[in-house]
N, C-alpha and C positions, 0 to 999 in steps of 0.2 A: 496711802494716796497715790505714790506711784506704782503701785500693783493693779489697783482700781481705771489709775490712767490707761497704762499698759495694757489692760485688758479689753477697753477702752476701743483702745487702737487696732488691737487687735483683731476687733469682730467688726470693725469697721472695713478695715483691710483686704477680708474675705467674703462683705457682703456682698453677692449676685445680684445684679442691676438687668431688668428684664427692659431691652433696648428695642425690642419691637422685631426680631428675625422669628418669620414665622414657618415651619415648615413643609416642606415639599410634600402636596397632598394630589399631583397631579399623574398622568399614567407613567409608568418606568417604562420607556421603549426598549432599552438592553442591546446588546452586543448588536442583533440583526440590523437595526436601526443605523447602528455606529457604522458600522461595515459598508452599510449602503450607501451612506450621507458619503463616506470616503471616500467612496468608490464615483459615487456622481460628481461629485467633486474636483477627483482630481483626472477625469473623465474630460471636462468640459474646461480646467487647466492646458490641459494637451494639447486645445484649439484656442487657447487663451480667453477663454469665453469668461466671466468673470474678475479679469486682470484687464490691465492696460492695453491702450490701444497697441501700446509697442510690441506688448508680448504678443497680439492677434497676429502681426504683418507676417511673419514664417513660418506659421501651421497654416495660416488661409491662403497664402500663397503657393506652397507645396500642394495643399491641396486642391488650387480652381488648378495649377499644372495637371495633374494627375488628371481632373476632368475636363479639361480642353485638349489636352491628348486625344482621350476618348472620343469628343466631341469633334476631331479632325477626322480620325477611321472613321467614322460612320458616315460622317459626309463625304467623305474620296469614296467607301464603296458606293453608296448610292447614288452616288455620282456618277460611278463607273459603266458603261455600257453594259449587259449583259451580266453585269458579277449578281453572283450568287452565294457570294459569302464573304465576309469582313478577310481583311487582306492582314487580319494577324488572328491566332488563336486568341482566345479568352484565358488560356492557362500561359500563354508568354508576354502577357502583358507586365505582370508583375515582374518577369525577368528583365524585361527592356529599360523599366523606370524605375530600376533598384537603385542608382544613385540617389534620385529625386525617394524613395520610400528610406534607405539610409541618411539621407540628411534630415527626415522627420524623427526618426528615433533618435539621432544623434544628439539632435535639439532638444527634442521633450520628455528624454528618460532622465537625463539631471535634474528639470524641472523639476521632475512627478519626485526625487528623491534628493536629489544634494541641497536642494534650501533646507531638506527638515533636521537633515544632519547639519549643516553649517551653521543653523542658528541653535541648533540643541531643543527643538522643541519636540521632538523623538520620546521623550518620559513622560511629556504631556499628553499625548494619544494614550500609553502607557494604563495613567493616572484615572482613566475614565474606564467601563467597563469594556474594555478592548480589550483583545490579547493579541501577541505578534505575530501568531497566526492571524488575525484578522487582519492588522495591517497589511502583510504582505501580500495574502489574497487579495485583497481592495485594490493594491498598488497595480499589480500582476494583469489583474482583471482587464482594472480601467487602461492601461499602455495596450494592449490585446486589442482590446476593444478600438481603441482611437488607430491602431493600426489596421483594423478591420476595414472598420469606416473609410480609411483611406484609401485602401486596396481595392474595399467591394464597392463602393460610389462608381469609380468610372466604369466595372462590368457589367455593372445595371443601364450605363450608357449606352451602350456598346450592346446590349440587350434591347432593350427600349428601340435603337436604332436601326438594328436587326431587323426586329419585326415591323417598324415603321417601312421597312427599308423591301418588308413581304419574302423575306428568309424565309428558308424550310423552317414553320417551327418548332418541330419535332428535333432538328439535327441542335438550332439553335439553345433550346434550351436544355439539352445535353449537356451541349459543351461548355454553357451559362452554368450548370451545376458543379461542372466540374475544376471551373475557374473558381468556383467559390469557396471551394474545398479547399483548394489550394492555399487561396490567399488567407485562407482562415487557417491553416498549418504554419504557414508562414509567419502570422500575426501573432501567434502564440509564442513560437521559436524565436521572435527577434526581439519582442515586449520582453520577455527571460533573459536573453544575453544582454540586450539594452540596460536592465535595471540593474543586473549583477556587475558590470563595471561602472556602472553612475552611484553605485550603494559604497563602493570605498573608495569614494574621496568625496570632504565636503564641498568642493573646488566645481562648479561647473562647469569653467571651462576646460580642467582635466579628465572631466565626466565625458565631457562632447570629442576630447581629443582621442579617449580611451575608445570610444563607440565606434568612430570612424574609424579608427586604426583595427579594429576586432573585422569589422565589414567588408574592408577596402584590401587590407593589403593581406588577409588572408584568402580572399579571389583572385585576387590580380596575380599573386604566387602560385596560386590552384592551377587558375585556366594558364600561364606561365608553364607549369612543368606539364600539364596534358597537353599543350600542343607541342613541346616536346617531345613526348611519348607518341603523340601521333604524328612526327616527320619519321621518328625511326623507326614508324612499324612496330611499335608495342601499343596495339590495341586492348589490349586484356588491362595494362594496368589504367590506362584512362577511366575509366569508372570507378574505380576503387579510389582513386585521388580526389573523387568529388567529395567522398566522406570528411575532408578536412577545412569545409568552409559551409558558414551557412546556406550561402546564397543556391550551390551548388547540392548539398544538400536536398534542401527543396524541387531542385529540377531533376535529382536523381528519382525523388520520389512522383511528381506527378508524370515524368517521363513512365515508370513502371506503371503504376496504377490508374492514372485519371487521361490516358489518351495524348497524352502532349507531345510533342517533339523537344528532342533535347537539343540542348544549345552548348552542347558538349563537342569539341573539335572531331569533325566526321558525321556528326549528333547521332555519336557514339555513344548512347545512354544507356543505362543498366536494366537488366532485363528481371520479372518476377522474381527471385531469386536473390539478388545483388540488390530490388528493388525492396528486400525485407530488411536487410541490412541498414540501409537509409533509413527506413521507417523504426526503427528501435534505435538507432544512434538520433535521432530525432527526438522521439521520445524520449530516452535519455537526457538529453542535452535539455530539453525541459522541464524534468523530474530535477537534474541535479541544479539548475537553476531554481528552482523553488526553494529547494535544499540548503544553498548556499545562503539565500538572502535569511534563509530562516536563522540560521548560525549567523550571520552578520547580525542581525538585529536583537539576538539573546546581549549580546553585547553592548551595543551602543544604547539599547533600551535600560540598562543599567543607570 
């Protein structure tokens, strides 16, 4: 009787109870899909656009900044008697309001990254058919991109204005292309340094303090020892110092290649030659930034 019991129980114990889950008979979008949704995602994060009003206030601020700047040049030239051209290049624009373009990175590369570390939901993206290549890419992308956006917004201004304004515009849209370049080299190079110090630490506001500290006080020490080098008449090594900070960087490169003036003490800028150097430590600097994050995240995606 209690064998019969027991047996009883037994196949009672292991009966499968069909509870109504029925399965997934709908299209499998796969990684592409993943990647993208990421990537618009935390695209439209950057500008707080799907978050709180709070988060909107200092990406939409930096940015109507960036396009009321804009929106000032094109009114003083048009305004000007005679002028026949904006009273700043389209390629020093992004030099002049690199504070106001570092304080947006500063801000929204912890975003794009120190919540997913700090809350641990890093294995969740994982779990889904993602790989950390595709996160990082997505990551990578969308901070590029929103720094695009920020960059190239007001030289469309400044374009727009131009031509409103009955510029040559042949000369105009030159130098409109050649701003654009720029800022899209730029946008690339600081989205990569930006994420690579906001990627190790969960902390955001050690993210934002690392950012600005990478920005600020490696220029302010650059342009610091070049305008030393230019009281004592060592013009030769000025340009080679610019290799040591991003911001300078950039002005070495579109000073060589895209027509600019440099904003190098004497606008001492580096010439074809010195201007290749820039452009592979450049590339570099965002090869090895891709690099790094890819190695940060074999880990934490654990």
């Amino acid at each position: 009787m209690s064998t019969e019991t027991g047996a009883a129980t037994g196949s009672e114990t292991s009966r499968i109870h069909n509870i109504g889950y029925r399965a997934y008979d709908g299209p499998r979008l796969g990684r592409a899909y993943a990647r993208r949704s990421l990537y618009s995602q935390s695209l439209r994060g950057s500008f707080g656009l799907g978050r709180s009003v709070k988060s909107k206030v200092l990406p939409m601020l930096l940015f109507g900044v960036m396009c009321l700047v804009a929106a000032i040049i094109v009114a003083v030239a048009i305004a000007t008697p005679d002028s026949t051209k904006l009273p700043i290049k389209y390629t020093s624009f992004a030099i002049y309001l690199q504070a106001v373009i570092g304080l947006f990175i500063a801000s929204q590369a912890p975003q794009a990254v120190s919540r997913d570390l700090r809350f641990k939901t890093v294995p969740l993206y994982f779990s889904r058919p993602i790989e950390r290549s595709d996160y990082v890419i997505a990551k990578f992308a969308a901070m590029a991109s929103a720094l695009f956006v920020l960059t190239g917004a007001p030289l469309v201004i400044l374009y727009i204005g131009a031509l409103l304004g009955k510029f040559d515009f042949a000369d105009q849209t030159k130098w409109f292309a050649q701003g654009m370049v720029s800022v899209a080299l730029l946008s690339v190079l600081f989205a990569g340094l930006g994420l690579v110090m906001a990627a190790f630490t969960p902390r955001r506001g050690f993210g934002v303090a690392a950012v600005i500290a990478l920005l600020t006080i490696t220029y302010g020490a650059v342009s610091t020892v070049q305008g030393i080098a230019w009281s004592t008449e060592s013009e030769g090594a000025v340009k080679w110092l610019g290799l040591f900070s991003p911001i300078t960087l950039i002005d070495g490169v579109q000073t060589a290649f895209l027509g600019a003036s440099s904003a190098f003490p004497g606008g001492y800028g580096p010439g074809a030659g010195a201007g290749a150097v820039y452009l592979l430590v450049v590339l570099a600097l965002v090869a090895g930034s891709y690099a790094v994050l890819m190695r940060r995240y074999r880990k934490v995606g654990l």
